[in-house]
C-alpha positions in Angstrom: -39.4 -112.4 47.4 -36.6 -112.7 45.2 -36.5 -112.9 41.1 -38.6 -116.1 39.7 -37.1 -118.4 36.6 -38.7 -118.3 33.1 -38.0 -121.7 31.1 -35.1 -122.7 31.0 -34.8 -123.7 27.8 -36.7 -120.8 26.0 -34.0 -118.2 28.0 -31.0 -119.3 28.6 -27.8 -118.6 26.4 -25.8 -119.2 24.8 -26.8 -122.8 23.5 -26.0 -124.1 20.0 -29.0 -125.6 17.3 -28.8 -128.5 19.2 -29.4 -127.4 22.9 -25.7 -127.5 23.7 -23.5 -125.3 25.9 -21.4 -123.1 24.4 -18.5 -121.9 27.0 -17.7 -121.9 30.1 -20.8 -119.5 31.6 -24.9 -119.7 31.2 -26.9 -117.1 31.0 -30.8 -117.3 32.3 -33.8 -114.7 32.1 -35.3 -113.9 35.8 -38.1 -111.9 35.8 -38.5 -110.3 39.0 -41.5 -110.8 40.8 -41.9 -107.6 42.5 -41.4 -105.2 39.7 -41.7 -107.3 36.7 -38.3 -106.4 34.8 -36.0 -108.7 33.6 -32.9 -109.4 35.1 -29.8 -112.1 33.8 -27.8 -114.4 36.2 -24.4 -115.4 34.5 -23.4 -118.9 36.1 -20.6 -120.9 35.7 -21.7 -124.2 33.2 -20.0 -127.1 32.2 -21.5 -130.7 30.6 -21.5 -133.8 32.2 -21.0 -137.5 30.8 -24.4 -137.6 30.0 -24.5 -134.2 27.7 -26.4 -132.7 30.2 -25.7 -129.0 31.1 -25.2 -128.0 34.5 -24.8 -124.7 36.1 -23.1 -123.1 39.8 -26.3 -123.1 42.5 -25.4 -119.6 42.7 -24.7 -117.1 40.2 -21.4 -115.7 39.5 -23.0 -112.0 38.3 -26.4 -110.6 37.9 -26.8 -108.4 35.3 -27.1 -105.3 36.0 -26.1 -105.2 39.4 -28.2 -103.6 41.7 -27.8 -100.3 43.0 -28.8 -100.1 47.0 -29.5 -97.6 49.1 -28.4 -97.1 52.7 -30.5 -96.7 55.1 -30.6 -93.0 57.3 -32.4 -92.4 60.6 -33.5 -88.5 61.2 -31.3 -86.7 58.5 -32.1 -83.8 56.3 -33.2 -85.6 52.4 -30.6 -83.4 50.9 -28.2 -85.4 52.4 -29.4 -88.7 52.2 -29.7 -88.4 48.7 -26.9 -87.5 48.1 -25.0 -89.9 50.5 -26.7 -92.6 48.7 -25.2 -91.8 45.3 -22.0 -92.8 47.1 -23.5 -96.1 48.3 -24.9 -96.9 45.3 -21.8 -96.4 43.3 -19.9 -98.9 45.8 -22.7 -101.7 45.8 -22.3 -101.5 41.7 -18.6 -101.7 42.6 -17.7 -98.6 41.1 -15.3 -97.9 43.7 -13.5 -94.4 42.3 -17.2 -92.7 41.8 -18.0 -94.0 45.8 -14.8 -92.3 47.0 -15.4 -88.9 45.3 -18.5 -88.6 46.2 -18.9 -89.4 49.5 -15.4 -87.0 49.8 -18.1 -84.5 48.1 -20.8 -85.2 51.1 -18.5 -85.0 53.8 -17.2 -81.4 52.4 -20.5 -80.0 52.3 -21.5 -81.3 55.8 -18.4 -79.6 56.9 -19.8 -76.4 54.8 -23.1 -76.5 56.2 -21.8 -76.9 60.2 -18.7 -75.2 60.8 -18.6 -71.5 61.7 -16.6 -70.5 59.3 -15.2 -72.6 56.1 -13.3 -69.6 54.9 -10.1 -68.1 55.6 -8.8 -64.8 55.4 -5.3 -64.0 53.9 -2.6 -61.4 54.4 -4.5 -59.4 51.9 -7.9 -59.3 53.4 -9.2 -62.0 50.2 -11.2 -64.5 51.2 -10.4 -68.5 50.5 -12.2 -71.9 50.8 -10.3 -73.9 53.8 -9.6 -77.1 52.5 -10.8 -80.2 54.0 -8.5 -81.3 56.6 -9.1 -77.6 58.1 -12.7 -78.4 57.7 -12.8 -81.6 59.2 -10.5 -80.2 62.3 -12.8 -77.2 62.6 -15.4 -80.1 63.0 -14.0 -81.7 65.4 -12.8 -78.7 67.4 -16.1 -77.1 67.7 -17.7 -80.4 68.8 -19.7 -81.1 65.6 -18.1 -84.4 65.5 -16.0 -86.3 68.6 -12.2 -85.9 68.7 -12.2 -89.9 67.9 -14.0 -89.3 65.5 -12.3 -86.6 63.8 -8.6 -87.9 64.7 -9.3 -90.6 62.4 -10.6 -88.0 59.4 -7.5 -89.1 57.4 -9.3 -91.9 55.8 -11.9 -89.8 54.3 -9.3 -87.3 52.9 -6.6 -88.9 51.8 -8.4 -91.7 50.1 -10.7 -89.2 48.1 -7.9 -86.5 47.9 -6.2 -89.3 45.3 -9.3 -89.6 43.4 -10.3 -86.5 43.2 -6.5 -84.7 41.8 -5.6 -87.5 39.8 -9.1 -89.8 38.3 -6.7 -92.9 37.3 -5.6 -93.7 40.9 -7.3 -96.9 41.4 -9.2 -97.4 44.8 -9.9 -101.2 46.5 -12.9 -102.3 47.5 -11.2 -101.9 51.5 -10.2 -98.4 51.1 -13.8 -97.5 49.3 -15.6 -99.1 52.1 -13.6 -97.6 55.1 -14.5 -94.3 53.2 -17.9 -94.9 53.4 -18.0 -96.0 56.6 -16.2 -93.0 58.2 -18.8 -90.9 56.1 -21.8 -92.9 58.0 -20.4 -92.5 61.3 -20.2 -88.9 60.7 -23.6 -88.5 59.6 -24.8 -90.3 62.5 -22.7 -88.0 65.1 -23.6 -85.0 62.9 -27.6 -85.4 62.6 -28.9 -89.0 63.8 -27.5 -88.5 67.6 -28.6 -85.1 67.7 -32.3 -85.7 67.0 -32.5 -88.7 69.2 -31.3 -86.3 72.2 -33.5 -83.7 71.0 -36.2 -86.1 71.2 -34.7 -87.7 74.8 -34.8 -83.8 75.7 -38.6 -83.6 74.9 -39.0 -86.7 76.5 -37.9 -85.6 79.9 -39.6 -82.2 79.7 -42.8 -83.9 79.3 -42.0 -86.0 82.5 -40.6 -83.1 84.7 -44.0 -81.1 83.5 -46.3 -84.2 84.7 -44.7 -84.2 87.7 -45.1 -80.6 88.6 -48.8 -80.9 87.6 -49.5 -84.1 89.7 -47.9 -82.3 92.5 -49.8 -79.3 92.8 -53.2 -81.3 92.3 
């Protein structure tokens, strides 16, 4: 169930001494019925012939926004959590935070799966690959499919701007084909791989109960 109205005329704002609208927007008081806490819908307002106030059917803005979660079948809690932070940042529209972190979650996939995210200079010292050699590493050792990983650009050059230069401003498209890549690679990397581990049970179980029903 969604959030409830209080009275009207008790909480919404802003009204002059008289009752009257003041602006172009009203503000009203919802207290939610499932957790009890406030929330504020801004509406557009206007007053008609007959001084009466009247409001959009829909709100224009809640207040705060809500941050959601996205929803992840058979992966590690580390990284759902933090996954969501990126989704979270995007359904407050905080587009630049999405971006850099989900850049953040991809990298330390890529960390935790390849064989080797180092490289090895001239000089026998040691350095962190960078993320397109990550992500082709990925890809080349089958973590993720070539399709997959041919279109890794996205990801990388979208959060490369964010992350060497904060002020580069990010759409609402380009933050939400980074988080999608970022969900297809979690499901490739960890939801696909326990549903064939669990297809892979499956069809041991059956072999097994036909070898038993055989030799009875």
């Amino acid at each position: 169930m969604g959030p409830y109205r209080l009275n009207s005329e008790d909480f919404a704002f802003p009204l002059t001494s008289d009752g009257e609208l003041q602006g172009k927007h009203l503000y009203i008081i919802y207290v939610c019925d499932n957790c009890g806490y406030p929330n504020i819908a801004k509406y557009t307002a206007y007053t008609d012939k007959w001084r009466t106030i009247r409001h959009s059917a829909e709100p224009v803005e809640w207040i705060p926004l809500r941050a959601e979660d996205h929803t992840f079948v058979d992966v590690p809690k580390r990284v759902v959590s933090a996954a969501n932070e990126a989704f979270r940042c995007f359904s407050i529209q905080a587009y630049r935070a999405s971006v850099i972190m989900a850049r953040s979650v991809l990298e330390g996939i890529a960390n935790k799966k390849i064989s080797e995210p180092y490289k090895t200079d001239a000089k026998g010292k040691r350095h962190d690959k960078d993320l397109k050699e990550k992500i082709k590493d990925m890809k080349e050792e089958g973590i993720i499919s070539k399709k997959l990983g041919d279109k890794a650009s996205v990801i990388k050059d979208i959060g490369n701007g964010s992350t060497h230069n904060i002020f580069h401003e990010i759409s609402k498209d380009d933050a939400s084909a980074t988080l999608g890549f970022l969900d297809l690679v979690i499901q490739e990397v960890y939801t696909q791989e326990a549903q064939l581990k669990k297809l892979g049970k499956t069809s041991d179980e059956i072999k097994r109960e036909k070898e038993e029903s055989r030799k009875q």
